[in-house]
Kinemage of the C-alpha trace (Angstrom):
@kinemage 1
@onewidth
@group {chain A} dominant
@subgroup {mainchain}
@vectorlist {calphas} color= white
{ca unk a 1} P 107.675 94.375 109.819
{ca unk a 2} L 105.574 93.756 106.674
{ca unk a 3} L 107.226 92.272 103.585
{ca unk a 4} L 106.820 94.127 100.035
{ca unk a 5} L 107.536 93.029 96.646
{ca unk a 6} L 110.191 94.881 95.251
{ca unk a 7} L 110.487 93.139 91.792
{ca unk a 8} L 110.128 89.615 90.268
{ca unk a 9} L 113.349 86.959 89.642
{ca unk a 10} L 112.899 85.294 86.418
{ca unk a 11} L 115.642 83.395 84.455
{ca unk a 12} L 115.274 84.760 80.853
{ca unk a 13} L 117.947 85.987 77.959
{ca unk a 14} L 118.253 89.103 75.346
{ca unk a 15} L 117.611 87.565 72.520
{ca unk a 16} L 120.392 90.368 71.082
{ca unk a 17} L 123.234 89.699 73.157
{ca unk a 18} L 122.446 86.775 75.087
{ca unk a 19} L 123.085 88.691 78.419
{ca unk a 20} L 120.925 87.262 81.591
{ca unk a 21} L 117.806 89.097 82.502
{ca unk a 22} L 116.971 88.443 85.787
{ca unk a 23} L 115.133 91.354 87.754
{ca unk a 24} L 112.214 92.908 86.238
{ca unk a 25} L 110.642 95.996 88.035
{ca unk a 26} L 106.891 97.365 87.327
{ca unk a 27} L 107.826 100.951 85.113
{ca unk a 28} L 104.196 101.639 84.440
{ca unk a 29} L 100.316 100.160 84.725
{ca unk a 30} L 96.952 100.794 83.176
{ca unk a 31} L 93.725 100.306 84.264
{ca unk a 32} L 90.811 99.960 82.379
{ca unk a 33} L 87.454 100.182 83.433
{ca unk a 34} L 85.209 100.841 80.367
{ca unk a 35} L 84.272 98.550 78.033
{ca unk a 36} L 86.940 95.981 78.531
{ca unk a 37} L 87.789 95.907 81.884
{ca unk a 38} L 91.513 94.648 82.901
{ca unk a 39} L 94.811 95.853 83.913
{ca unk a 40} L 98.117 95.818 82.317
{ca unk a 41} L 101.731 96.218 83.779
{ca unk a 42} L 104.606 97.134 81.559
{ca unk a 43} L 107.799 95.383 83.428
{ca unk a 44} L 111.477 96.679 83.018
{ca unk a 45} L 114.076 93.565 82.682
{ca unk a 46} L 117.467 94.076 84.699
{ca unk a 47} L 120.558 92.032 84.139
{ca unk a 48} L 119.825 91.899 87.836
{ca unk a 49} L 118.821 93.561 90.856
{ca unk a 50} L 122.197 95.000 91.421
{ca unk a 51} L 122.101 96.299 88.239
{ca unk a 52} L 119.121 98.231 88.766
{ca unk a 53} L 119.666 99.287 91.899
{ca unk a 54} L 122.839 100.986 90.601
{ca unk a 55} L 120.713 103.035 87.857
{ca unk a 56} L 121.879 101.155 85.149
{ca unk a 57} L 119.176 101.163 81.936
{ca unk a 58} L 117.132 98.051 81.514
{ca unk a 59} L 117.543 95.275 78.860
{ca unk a 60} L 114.010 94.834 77.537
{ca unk a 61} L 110.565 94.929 78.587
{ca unk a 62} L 107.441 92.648 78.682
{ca unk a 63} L 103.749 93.949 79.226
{ca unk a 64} L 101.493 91.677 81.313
{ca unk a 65} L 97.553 91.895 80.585
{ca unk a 66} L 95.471 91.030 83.650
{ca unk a 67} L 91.549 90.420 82.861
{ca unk a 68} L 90.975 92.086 86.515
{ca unk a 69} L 90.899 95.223 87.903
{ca unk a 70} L 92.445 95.931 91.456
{ca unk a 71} L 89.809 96.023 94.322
{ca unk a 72} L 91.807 98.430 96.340
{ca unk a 73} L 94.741 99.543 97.994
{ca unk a 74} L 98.343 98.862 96.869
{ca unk a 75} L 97.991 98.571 92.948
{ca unk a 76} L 101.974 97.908 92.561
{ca unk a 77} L 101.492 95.215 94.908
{ca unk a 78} L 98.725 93.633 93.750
{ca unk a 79} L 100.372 93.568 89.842
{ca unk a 80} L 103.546 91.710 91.628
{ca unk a 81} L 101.848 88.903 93.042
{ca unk a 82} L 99.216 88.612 89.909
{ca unk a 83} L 101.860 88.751 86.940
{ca unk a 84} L 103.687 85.441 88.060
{ca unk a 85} L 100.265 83.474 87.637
{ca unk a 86} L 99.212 84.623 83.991
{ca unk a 87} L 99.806 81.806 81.364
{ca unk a 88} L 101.284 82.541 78.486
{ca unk a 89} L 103.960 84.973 79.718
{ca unk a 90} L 107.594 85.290 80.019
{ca unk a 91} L 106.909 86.463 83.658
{ca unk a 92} L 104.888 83.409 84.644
{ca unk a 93} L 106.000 81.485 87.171
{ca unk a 94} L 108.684 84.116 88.392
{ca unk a 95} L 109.802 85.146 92.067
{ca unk a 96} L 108.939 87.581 93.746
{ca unk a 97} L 111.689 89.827 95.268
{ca unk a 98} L 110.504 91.134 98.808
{ca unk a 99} L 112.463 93.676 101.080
{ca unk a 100} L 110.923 94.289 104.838
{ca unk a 101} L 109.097 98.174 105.351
């Protein structure tokens, strides 16, 4: 059995409310290959995986620039294990959440 990211653990707050936002999920990526090649993820934050698993709506959203563009394969993938090592972000340094396919 292979292990796939499923989303990323990170220990951030709404600003708002104060509420926990734990699990963040990939919603949508771009990838550009003109000009300025790069990719960028635009992550969902969950109060937690629970939460999203459930269907409830998520709590805010960061967008992750990457200055590379996949090589192949699993896109999704490859934007989990990237977006935990760009500087700068709210994401870096987060978990990743695996479940077993």
């Amino acid at each position: 059995m292979t292990e796939n990211i499923i989303g990323l653990h990170a220990s951030l707050f709404d600003d708002d409310s104060g509420a926990p936002i734990t699990h963040f999920v990939i919603a949508q990526y771009t990838i550009r290959t003109l000009n300025s090649p790069g990719s960028q993820a635009v992550l969902q934050g969950y109060v937690s995986q629970s939460a999203f698993q459930a269907g409830k709506r998520p709590l805010t959203s960061r967008v992750i620039d990457v200055p590379l563009v996949p090589p192949g394969g699993d896109v999704v993938q490859w934007l989990y294990e990237l977006t935990p090592t760009v500087e700068g972000t709210d994401l870096y340094g987060s978990v990743p959440v695996t479940a077993s396919v």
